[in-house]
N, C-alpha and C positions, 0 to 999 in steps of 0.2 A: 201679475204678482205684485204682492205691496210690500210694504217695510214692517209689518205687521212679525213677531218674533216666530208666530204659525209658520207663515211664508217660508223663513228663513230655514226652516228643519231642513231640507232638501241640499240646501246653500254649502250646510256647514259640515265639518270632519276635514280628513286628511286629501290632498290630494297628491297620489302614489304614494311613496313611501319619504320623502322628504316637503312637503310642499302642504301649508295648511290656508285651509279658503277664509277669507276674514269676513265673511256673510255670516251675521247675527251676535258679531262683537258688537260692544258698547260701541256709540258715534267718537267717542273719545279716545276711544282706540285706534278707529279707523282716524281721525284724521290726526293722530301721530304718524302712521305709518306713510298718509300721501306727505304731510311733510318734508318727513323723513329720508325718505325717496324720490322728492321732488313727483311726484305723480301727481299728475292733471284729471281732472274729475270734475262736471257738471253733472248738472241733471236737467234735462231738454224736457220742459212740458209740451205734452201733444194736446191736440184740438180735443181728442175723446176723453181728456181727464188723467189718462196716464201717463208715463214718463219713461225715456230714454236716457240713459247717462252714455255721457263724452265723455272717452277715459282716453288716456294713452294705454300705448299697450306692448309692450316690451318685455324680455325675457331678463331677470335678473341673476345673474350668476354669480355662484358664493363658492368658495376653496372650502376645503373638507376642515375647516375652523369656524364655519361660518360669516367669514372674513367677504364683503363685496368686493366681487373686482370687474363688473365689468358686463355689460349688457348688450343684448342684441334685439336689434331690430326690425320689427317686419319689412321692412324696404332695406336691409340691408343684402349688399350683395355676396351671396352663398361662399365665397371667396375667403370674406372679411372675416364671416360667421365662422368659418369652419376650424380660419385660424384662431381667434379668442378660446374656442373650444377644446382644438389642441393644447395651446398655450396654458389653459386650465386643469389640463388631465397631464401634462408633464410635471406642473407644480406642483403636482400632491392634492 
């Protein structure tokens, strides 16, 4: 797959019903948003020409205002998670 806006038809739309993929925004979109959210992003060139991105990869959690509060981690323990989670569904 390349960066090509073809490519990207697949990428883009909603994901579920609150969650939209930012595959086939402008580059200027996207890196407000890694900014924004401090999100880490390469792009790994491979030997055959193509390319792997290094991303972080964490789940961003938002209260029903849209308001960030708070993220989880794939290495985090099921514990920590489940309380942020709670902690988010109490507050509204």
């Amino acid at each position: 797959m390349s960066d090509e806006p073809s490519d990207f038809r697949i990428r883009t739309g909603r994901i579920g019903n609150r969650g939209t993929r930012a595959g086939g925004r402008p580059r200027s979109f996207i890196d407000q948003v890694l900014k924004e959210y401090r999100i880490y992003s390469k792009k790994v060139p491979q030997d055959d020409g193509n390319y792997i991105m290094d991303h972080s990869a964490s789940v961003y959690l938002f209260d029903k205002d849209g308001t960030f509060t708070s993220t989880l981690d794939y290495q985090e323990k099921p514990d920590v998670a489940l309380a942020k989670l709670k902690r988010l569904i109490a507050e509204g």
